[in-house]
N, C-alpha and C positions, 0 to 999 in steps of 0.2 A: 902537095903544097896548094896545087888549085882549089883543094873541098875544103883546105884548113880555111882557105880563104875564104871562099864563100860562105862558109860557115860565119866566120869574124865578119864577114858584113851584113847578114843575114842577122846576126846576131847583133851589131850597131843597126842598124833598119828596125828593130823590133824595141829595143833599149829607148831611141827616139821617139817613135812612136808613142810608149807606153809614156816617155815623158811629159810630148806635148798635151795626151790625153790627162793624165793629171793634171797640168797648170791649169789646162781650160777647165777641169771641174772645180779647183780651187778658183779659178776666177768666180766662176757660175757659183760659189758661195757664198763668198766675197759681195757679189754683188746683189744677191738674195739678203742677203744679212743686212747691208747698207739699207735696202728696202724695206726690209720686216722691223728697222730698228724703231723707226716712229709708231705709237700706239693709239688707239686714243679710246678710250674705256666711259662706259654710262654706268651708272652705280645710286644705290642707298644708301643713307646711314642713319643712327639715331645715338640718343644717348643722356646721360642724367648733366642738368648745368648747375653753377650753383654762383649765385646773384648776387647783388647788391647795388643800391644805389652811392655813390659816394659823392658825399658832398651835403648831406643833407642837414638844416637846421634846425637846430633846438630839439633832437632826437635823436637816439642811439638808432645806427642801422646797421643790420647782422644780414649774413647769408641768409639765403632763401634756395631751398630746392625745387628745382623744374626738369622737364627734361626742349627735346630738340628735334625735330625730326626731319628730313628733306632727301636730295638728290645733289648728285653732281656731275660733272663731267672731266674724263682726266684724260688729256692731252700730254703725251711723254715724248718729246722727237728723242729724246735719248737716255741711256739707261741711267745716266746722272741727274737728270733735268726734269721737272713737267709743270704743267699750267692747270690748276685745275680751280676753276667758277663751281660754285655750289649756292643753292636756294634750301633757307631752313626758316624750317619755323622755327621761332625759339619764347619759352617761358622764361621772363625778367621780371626784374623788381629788387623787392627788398623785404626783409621784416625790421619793424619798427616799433620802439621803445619809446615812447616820449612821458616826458616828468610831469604831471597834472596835480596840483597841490600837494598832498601829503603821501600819495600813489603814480605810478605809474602806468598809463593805459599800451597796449600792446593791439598792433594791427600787423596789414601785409599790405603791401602795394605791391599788386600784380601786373605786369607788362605784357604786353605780346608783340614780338617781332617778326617781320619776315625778313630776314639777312640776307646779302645776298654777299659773300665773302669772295675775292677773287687769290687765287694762293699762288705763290712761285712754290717748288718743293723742290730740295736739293739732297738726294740719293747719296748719304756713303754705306755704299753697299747697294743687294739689291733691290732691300726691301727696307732698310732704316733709314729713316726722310727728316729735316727740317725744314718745315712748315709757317712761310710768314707772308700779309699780306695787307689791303684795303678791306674795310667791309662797310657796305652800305646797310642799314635798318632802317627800313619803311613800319611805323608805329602804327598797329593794328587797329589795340584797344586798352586799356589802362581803367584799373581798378580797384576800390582802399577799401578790405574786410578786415572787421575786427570793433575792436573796441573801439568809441568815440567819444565816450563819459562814462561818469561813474556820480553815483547818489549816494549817501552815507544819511543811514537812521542812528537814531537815537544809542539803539543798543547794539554802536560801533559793526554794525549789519554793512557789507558793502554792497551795493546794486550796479551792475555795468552797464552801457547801451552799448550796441554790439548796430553796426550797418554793413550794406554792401554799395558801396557808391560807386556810380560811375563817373571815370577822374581821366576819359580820355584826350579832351581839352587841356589838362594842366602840363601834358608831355609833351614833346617831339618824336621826331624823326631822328637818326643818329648817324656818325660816320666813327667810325672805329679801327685799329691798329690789332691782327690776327697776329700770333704765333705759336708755335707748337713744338711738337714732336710725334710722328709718325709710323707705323708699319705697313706696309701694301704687301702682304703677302700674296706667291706665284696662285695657291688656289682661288683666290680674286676675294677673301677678307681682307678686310682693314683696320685697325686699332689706331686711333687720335687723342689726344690728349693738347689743349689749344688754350691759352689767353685771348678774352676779345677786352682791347681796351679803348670804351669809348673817350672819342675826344670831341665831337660836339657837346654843350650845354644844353640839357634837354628839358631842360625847367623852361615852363611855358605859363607858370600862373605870374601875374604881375605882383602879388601882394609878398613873393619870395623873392619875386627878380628887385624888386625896391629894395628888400631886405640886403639881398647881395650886394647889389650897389653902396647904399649907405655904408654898409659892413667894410665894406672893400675886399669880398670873399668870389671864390671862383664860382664855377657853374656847376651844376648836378649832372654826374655821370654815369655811364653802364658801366659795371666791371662784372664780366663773366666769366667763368670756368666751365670748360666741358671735358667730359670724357665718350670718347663714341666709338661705336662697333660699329661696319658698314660692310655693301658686298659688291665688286666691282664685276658687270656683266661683260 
């Protein structure tokens, strides 16, 4: 009866033990894990946009392709949530149709921006994110190729002039409204896909802004599309 016993406590003495050493490594992961949950990742991206100016007068304006390119920073304290600032360059504009007597001349108004877009991202799951935010655009340089007349001979011959003018006076600066949809994938790619919809009036020449006025029409805005591949280090 004595060794049954000693046995049976021997055997509770070793049952405890083995228990309390579990808890504590469950703790110890527990609280590793609370630690490790915050991230905060540096990364590239780039990708093709595609532009337009909206709002503009007396002129048809169509997409225009560019692309994008910069960095970011992605701050995640948790597997649902993260904050990520990004600086891009980005090609804007527009192409443009305008009605010139009996023809129409065709240009591009090229833009450059450096964005600097600030995102909330909201994870379902752990790697499909929505994507929305502020973005600021600091205006480069601004420039109008293409056509700017046309000559017609006699035997109905058309002759075009063709310029590259520099038109970075007639623009602004911009503030814009980000949205998306995203993948952060665990091997540190990423796939975006984003609305930048500006909402400053970026028309800066007076002889359109009178225009608007009198008219009683709105302001000239950026509307972008991007699509981007990036890699988070």
């Amino acid at each position: 009866m004595k060794t049954l016993y000693s046995l049976a406590l021997l055997g509770s003495i070793v049952l405890a033990s083995n228990s309390v050493h579990a808890q504590s490594r469950s703790k110890a992961r527990h609280k590793h894990s609370s630690r490790s949950t915050a991230t905060t990742s540096f990364g590239v991206k780039g990708g093709i946009s595609r532009a337009v100016l909206d709002g503009t007068i007396n002129q048809g304006a169509d997409y225009k392709t560019g692309m994008h390119l910069g960095g970011f920073l992605r701050w995640r304290p948790s597997s649902h949530f993260a904050i990520q600032p990004e600086v891009t360059y980005s090609q804007q504009g527009s192409k443009n149709t305008i009605p010139l007597g009996s023809l129409d001349i065709v240009n591009t108004t090229k833009l450059s921006y450096l964005n600097v877009p600030i995102l909330a991202k909201v994870y379902l799951g752990d790697a499909f994110n929505i994507q929305f935010g502020p973005q600021f655009g600091l205006l480069l340089a601004g420039r109008q190729v293409g056509q700017t007349g046309y000559t017609m001979s006699s035997g109905s011959a058309t002759t075009y002039q063709t310029a590259d003018l520099e038109t970075t006076k007639n623009y602004k600066s911009d503030v814009a409204l980000c949205a998306g949809l995203g993948l952060d994938l665990k091997s540190g790619f990423i796939l975006a896909t984003r609305l930048n919809y500006g909402l400053s009036d970026i028309d800066n020449k007076s002889e359109t802004q009178a225009a608007r006025k009198y008219l009683n029409l709105g302001g000239l805005h950026n509307r972008v599309m991007e699509v981007s591949v990036g890699y988070a280090f």
